[in-house]
matplotlib code that plots the C-alpha trace (Angstrom):
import matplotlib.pyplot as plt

x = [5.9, 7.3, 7.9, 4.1, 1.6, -0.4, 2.4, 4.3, 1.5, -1.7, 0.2, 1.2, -2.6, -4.2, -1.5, -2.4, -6.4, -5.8, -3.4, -6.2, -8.9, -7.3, -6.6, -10.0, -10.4, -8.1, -8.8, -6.4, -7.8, -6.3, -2.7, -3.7, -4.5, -0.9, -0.6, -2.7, -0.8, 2.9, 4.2, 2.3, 2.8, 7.0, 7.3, 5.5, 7.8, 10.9, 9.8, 8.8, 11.8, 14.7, 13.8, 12.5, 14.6, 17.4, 15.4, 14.9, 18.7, 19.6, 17.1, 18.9, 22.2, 20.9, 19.5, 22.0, 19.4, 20.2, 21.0, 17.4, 15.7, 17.6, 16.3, 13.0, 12.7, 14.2, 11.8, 9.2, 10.5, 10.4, 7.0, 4.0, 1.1, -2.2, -6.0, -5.6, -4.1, -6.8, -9.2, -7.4, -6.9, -11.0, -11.9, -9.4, -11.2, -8.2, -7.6, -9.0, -8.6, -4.6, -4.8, -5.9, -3.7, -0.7, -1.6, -1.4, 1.8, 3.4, 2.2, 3.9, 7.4, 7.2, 7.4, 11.0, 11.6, 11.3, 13.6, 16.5, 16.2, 16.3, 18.8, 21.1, 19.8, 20.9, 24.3, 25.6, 24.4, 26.2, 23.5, 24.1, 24.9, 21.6, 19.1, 19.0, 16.2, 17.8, 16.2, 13.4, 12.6, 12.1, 10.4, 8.2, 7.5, 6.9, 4.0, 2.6, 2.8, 2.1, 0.3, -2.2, -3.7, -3.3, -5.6, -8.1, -8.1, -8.3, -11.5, -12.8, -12.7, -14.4, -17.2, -17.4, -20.7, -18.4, -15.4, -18.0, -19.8, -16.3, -14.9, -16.0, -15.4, -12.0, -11.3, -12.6, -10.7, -6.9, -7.8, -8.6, -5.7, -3.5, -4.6, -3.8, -0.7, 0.6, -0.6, 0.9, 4.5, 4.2, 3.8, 5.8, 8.5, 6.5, 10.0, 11.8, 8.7, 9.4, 13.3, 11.9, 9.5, 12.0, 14.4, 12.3, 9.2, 10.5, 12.1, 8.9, 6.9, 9.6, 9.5, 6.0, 5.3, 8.7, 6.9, 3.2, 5.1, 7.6, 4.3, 2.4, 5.3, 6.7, 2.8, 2.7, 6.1, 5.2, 2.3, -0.7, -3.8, -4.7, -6.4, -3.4, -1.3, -3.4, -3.3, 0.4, 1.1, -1.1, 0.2, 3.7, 3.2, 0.7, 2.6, 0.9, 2.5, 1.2, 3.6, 6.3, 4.8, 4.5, 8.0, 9.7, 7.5, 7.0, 9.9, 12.6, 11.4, 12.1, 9.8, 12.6, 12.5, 9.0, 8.6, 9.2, 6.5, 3.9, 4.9, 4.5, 0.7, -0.5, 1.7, 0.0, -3.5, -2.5, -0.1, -2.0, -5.3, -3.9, -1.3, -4.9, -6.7, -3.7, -3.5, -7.5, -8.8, -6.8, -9.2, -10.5, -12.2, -8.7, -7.1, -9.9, -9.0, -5.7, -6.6, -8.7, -5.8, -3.5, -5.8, -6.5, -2.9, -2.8, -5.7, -3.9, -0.5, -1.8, -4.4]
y = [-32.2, -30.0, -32.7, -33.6, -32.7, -30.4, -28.2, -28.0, -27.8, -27.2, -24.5, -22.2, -22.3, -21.3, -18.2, -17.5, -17.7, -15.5, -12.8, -12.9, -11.9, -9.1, -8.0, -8.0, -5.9, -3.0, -1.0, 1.3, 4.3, 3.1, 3.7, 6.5, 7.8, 8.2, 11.1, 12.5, 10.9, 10.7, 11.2, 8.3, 5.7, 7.3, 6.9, 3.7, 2.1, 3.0, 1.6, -1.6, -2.1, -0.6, 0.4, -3.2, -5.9, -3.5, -3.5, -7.6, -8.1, -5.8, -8.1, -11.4, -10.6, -9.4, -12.7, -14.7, -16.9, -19.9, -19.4, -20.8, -19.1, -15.8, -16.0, -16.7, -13.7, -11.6, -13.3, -12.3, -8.5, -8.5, -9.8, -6.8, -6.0, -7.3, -7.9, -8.8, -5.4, -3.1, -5.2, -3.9, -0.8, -0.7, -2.0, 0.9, 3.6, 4.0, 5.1, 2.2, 3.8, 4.4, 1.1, -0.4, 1.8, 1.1, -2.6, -2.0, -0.5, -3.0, -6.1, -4.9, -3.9, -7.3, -8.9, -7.9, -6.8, -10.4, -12.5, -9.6, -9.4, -13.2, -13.8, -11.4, -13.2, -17.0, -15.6, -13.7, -16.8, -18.7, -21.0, -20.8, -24.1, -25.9, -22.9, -19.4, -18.0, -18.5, -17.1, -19.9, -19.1, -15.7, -16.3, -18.5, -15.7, -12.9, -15.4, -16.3, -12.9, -9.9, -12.4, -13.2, -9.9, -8.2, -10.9, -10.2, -6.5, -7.2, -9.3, -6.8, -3.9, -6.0, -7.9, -5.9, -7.9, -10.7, -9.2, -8.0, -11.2, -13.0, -10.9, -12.4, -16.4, -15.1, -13.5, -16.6, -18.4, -16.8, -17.0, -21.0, -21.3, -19.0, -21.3, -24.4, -23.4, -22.2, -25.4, -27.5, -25.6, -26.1, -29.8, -30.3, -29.1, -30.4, -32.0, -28.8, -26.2, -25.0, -24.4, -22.6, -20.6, -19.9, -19.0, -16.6, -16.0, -12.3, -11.7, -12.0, -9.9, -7.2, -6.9, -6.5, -3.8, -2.0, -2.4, -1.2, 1.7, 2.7, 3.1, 5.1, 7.1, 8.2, 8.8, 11.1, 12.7, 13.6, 15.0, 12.9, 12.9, 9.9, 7.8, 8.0, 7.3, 3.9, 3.1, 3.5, 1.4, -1.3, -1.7, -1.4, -3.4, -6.2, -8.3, -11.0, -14.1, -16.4, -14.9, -15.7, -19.4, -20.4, -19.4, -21.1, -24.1, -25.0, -22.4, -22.7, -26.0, -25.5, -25.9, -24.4, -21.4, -21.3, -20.9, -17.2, -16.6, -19.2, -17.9, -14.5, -15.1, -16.0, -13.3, -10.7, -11.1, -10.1, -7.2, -5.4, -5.0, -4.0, -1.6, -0.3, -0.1, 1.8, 4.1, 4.6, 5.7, 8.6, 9.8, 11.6, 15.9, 17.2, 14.8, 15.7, 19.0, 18.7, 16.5, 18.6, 21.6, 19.3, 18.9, 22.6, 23.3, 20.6, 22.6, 25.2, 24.2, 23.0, 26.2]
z = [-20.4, -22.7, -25.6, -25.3, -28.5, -26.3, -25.7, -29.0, -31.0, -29.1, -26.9, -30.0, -31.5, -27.9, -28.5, -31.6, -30.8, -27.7, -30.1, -32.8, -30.1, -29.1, -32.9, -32.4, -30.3, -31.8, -34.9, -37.3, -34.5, -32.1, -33.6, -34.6, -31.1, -30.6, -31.7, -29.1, -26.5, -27.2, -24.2, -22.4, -25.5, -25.6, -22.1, -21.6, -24.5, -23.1, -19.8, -21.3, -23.7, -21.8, -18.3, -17.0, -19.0, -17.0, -13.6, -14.2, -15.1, -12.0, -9.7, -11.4, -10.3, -6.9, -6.5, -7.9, -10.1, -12.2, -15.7, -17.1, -14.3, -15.0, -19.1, -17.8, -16.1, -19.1, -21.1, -18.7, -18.7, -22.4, -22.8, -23.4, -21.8, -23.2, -22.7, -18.3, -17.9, -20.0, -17.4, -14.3, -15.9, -16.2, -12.7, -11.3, -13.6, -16.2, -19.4, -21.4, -24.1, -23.7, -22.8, -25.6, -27.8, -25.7, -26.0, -29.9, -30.2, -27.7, -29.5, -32.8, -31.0, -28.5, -31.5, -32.2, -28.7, -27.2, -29.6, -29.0, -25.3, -24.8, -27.0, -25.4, -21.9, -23.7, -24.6, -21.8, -19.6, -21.7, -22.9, -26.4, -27.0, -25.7, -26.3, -28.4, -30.8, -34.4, -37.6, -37.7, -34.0, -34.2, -37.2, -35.3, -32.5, -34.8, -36.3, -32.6, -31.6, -34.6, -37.5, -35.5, -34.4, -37.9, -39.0, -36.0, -37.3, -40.4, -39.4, -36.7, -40.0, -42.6, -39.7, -36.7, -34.9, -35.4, -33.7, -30.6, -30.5, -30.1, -27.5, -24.9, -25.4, -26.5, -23.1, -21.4, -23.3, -22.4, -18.5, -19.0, -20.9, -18.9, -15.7, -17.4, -18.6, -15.3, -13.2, -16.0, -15.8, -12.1, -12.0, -14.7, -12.1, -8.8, -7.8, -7.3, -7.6, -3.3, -4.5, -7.6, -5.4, -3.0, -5.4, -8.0, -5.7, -4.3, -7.8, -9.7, -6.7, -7.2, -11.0, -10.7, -7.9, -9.3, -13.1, -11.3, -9.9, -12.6, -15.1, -12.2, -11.6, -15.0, -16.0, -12.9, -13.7, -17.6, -15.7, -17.4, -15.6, -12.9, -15.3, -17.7, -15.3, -14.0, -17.4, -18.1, -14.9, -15.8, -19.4, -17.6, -15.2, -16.3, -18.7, -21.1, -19.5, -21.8, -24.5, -22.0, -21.2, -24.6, -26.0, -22.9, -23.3, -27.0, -28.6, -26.2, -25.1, -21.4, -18.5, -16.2, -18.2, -18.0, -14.1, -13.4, -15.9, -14.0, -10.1, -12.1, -13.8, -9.7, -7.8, -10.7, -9.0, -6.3, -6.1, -9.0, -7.6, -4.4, -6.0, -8.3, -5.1, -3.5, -6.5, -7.6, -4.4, -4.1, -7.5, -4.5, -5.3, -5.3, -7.5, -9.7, -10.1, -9.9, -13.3, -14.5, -14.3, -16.0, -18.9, -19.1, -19.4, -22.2, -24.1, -23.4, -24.7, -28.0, -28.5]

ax = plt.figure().add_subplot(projection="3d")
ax.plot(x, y, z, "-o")
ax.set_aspect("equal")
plt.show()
């Protein structure tokens, strides 16, 4: 499968479309809404670039996972957050917003991030001699991951009917090509896809209701407001799995590595909008004013 045209070429330029329609969907603003929320974007990095590669390396070892199974979920832990987790973040009345700019900031740093974190995953499983990311290779992921939406914002500043008009064939577009991909890594390993299941099945469920909850929960303890925090465990929690699926598959060249990522993309539907339902409908009177006193003191604070 993975030596197939489709995958080593058509695989990197579905990437690319998907990263290019969410450049444009971001703008220069949306950077620069940082500053307004630097706790959420601080906390929601650290989470995503040195809390959950440890929480996936800690469930690894637990688990006792083969070598390419074990990089696939680093490479899943390093991946971002992208366009499938500002939707949940909408549908469970989120910050979009936070979202979008948290999306923006992660795409830039996933695009260092992801090359580090599964190189260190190759090496200290001792796969250095069949896999690793050299210069070329991270090369190659920076272009899939970062080129692609600076040239969707670059498009989004100079024609922005075009950039609206496009959004939504471009979101179409990833879920088609995020279901393809993860039936194709499947059967690609039909042989041995139950073991697989068996074996990274309640790994990948845990990484993402401990991702969901680590968001919520640090969101909750820098005390944003509800909708911040929905937001921060969505970006947390939701990660772009075709990022993860297409380095395995046409970077790294393994389909083996590629699994975690697949069971992931299906298991994702699930917990998520049953950890969002869980979450939202406690957006009840009291948690509105219990908001709405945490964004007084805010005012407050920077009065």
């Amino acid at each position: 499968m993975q030596d197939s045209a489709l995958i080593t070429v058509g695989l990197p330029i579905a990437l690319a479309i998907i990263m290019f329609g969410l450049g444009l969907s971001l703008t220069t603003g949306d950077f620069a809404r940082v500053a307004r929320s630097p706790k959420a974007v601080v906390g929601a990095l650290i989470l995503q670039i040195l809390v959950l590669p440890a929480v996936a390396f800690g469930l690894i070892v637990l688990f006792d996972l083969p070598p390419l199974l074990a990089v696939g979920v680093m490479l899943l832990a390093a991946s971002p957050g992208g366009t499938t987790a500002n939707l949940f973040s909408h549908l469970f009345r989120g910050d979009v917003a936070l979202n979008i700019s948290l999306t923006a900031i992660n795409s830039v740093f996933a695009a260092f991030s992801i090359p580090l974190i599964t190189n260190l995953a190759i090496n200290y499983f001792d796969l250095g001699d069949t896999l690793g990311l050299q210069f070329g290779k991270i090369a190659q992921v920076v272009t899939l991951v970062l080129v692609p939406v600076l040239l969707g914002m670059l498009v989004r500043a100079r024609n922005p009917q075009f950039a609206r008009k496009a959004d939504r064939p471009v979101r179409i577009f990833s879920i088609v090509v995020l279901v393809a991909i993860t039936i194709g890594a499947i059967i690609g390993e039909r042989e041995n896809v139950l073991t697989y299941l068996k074996q990274v099945g309640l790994v990948t469920a845990l990484f993402c209701l401990i991702s969901l909850s680590a968001g919520y929960a640090l969101a909750r303890m820098l005390r944003l407001n509800k909708p911040q925090a929905i937001a921060t465990s969505m970006e947390v929690g939701i990660h772009n799995t075709t990022i993860a699926l297409t380095i395995a598959l046409s970077v790294l060249n393994s389909t083996e590595i590629a699994i975690p990522a697949a069971v992931y993309s299906i298991l994702m539907y699930i917990i998520a909008p049953a950890f969002g339902f869980l979450v939202s409908r406690g957006l009840s009177d009291n948690a509105a004013v219990e908001d709405d006193d945490l964004a007084s003191e805010a005012t407050s604070a920077t009065a």
